[in-house]
N, C-alpha and C positions, 0 to 999 in steps of 0.2 A: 322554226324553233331555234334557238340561240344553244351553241354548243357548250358556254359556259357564261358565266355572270361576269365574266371580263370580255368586254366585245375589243374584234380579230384588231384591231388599229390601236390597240393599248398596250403601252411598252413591259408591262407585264402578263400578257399573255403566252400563255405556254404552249402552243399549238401542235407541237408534238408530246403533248401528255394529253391532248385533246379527243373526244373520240365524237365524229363526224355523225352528224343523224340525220340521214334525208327523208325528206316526203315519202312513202312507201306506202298508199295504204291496201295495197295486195297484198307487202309483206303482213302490214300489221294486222288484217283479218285472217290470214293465216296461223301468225302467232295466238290471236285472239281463239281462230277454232281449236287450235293445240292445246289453251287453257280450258276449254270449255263453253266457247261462246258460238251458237251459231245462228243463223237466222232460218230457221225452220219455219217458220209460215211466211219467210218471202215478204215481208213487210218494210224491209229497208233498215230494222235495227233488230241486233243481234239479241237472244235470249239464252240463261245458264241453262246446261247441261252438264250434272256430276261437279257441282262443284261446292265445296264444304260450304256452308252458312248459306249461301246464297239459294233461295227456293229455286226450285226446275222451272222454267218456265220463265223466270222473271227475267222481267225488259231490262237491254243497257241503258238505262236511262242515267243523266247526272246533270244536277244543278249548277249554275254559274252565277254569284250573285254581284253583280254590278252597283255602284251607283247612279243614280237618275239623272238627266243629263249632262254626260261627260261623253260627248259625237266619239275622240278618239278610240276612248276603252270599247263605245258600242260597236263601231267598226272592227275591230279587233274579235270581240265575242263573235261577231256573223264570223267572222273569216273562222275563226277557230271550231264554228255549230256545223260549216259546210262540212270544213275538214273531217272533224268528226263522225258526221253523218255518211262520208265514204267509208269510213271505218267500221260503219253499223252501227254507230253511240248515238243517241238522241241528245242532247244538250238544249235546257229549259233552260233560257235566260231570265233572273229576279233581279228588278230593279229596287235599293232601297235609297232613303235621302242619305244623306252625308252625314250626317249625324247620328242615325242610327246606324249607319252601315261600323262608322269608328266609336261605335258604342263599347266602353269598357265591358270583358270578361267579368263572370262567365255567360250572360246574358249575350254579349255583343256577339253579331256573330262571326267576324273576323277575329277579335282580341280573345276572344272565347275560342277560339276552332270551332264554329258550328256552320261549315260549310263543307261543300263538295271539291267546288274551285271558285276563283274568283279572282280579277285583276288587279293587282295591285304592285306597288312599286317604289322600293327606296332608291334615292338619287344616289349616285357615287359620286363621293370624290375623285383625286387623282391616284389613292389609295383606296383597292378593291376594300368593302366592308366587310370582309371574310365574318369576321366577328358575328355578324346578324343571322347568322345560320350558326351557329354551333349549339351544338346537343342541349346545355345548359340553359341556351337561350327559347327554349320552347316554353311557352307561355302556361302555366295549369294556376290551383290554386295556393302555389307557394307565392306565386308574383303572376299577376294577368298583362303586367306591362313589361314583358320581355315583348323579342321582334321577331323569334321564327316563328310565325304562325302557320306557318307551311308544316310543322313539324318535323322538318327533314335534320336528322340525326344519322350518322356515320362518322365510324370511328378514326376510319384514315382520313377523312377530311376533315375532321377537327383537329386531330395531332397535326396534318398540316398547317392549318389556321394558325395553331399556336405559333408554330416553329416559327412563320412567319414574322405573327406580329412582334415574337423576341427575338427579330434576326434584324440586323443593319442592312439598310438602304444598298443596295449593287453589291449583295451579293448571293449568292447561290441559291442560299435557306429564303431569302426575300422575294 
């Protein structure tokens, strides 16, 4: 898993404001039965226990929806369903065409957020896109053509973003 969206060979990486994530997944089924997940009938994927919304009993299952033949991203899903599966998570791979997978919101179900996970990827420039993750830019029915479809909203890394993209090139704020 990539520690940040600016990979470790790019002259604006921060690597000491970085926080390292290794492979773990003994830690992670540990943390997992601390929230509530355990695998009680020995099956290889973990089911809740005590945990708000989620019925008792219910499988970690989760969806990844892919496009149809694209070798690299399928590659990528296996690698990611084994990992997972040491974890106790089940991960169902859905293939859809290209078309419908970049089908406009709220229908679509990338532009829409109607997925679990799924691979997907903006190119960078030489300048990180900070911008495409900020809170505003989450997609609903104000505008279905914003770019977090990830959702990912936080407050100190948008006031970052900002600061950024109003700060001049070498220095600090950049």
């Amino acid at each position: 898993v990539a520690d940040s969206y600016v990979p470790p060979d790019h002259p604006l990486f921060a690597d000491n404001l970085i926080s390292d994530w290794t492979y773990d997944p003994d830690a992670a089924q540990a943390l997992l039965a601390e929230a509530g997940w355990v695998d009680e009938d020995e099956d290889g994927v973990l089911e809740a226990f005590g945990l708000p919304d989620v019925p008792r009993g219910a499988s970690f299952r989760v969806e990844m929806l892919l496009v149809a033949d694209d070798q690299q991203r399928d590659t990528i899903a296996r690698i990611l369903r084994s990992n997972l599966s040491e974890c106790g998570i089940h991960l169902e791979l859905s293939y859809l065409s290209l078309e419908d997978f970049l089908a406009d919101g709220p229908q679509g179900p990338l532009m829409g957020r109607q997925f679990d996970l799924t691979l997907f990827h903006w190119f960078n420039e030489i300048e990180p896109p900070c911008e495409l993750y900020l809170t505003e830019q989450i997609p609903d029915q104000g505008d279905w053509g914003r770019f977090n479809i990830a959702g990912f909203s936080d407050e100190q890394y948008d006031q970052a973003c900002r600061s950024a993209l109003g700060a001049l090139p070498e220095t600090r704020e950049y």
